[in-house]
C-alpha positions in Angstrom: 133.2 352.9 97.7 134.2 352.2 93.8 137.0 353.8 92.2 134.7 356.3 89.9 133.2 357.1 93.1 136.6 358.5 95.1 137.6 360.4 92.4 134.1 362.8 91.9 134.4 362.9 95.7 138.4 363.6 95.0 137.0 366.3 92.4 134.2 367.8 94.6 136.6 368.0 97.2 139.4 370.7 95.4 137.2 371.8 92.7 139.8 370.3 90.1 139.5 367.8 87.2 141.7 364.9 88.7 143.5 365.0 85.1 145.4 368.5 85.9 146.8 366.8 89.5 148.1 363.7 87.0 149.6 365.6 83.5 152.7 367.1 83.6 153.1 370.9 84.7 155.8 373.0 84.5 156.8 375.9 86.4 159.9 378.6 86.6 162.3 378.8 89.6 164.8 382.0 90.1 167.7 382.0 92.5 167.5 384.2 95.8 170.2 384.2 98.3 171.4 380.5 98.6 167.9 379.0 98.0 165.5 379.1 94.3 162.1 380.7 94.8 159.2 379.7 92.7 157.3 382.6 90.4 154.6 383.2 91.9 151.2 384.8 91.1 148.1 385.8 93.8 148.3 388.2 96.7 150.1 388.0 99.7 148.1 386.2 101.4 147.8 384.0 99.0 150.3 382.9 96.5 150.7 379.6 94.2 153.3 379.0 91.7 152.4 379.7 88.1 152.1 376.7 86.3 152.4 375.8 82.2 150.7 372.8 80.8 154.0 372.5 78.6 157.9 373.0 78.9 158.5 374.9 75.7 155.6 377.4 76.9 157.8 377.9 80.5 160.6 378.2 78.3 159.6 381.3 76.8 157.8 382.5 80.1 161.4 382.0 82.1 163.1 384.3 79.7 162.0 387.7 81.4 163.6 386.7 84.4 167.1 386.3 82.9 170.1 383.7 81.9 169.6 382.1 85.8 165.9 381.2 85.8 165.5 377.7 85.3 162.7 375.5 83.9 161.2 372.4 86.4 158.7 369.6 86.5 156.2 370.7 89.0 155.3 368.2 91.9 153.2 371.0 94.1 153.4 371.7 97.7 155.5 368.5 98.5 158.3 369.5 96.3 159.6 372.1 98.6 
């Protein structure tokens, strides 16, 4: 199996270009009790942090959720 062809599998597989799993994304954490939460969007049964394609745009996003919310490099599900 060639390279090209592991990544349309890896593409077919999650329905995603493979570019967004390799660019940069940003996403907002908040503080709750002695842990940070990610914001989230979805139902609750199924949520997934919102995610910004650039830090200034986070930046601006983080700023209804007060002087504590903090701006971070998204690594999805594996960063805990």
């Amino acid at each position: 199996m060639s390279y090209g062809d592991i990544i349309e599998h890896f593409q077919l597989w999650y329905g995603k270009s493979i570019r967004w799993f390799t660019e940069t994304k940003w996403a907002i954490k908040v503080p709750f009790e002695d842990d940070w939460l990610y914001v989230t969007q979805g139902s609750i049964d199924n949520t997934q942090p919102v995610v910004y394609n650039n830090k200034e745009e986070a930046r601006k996003a983080a700023q209804i959720w007060g002087p504590n919310a903090e701006v971070v490099v998204y690594k999805g599900h594996s960063d805990g």
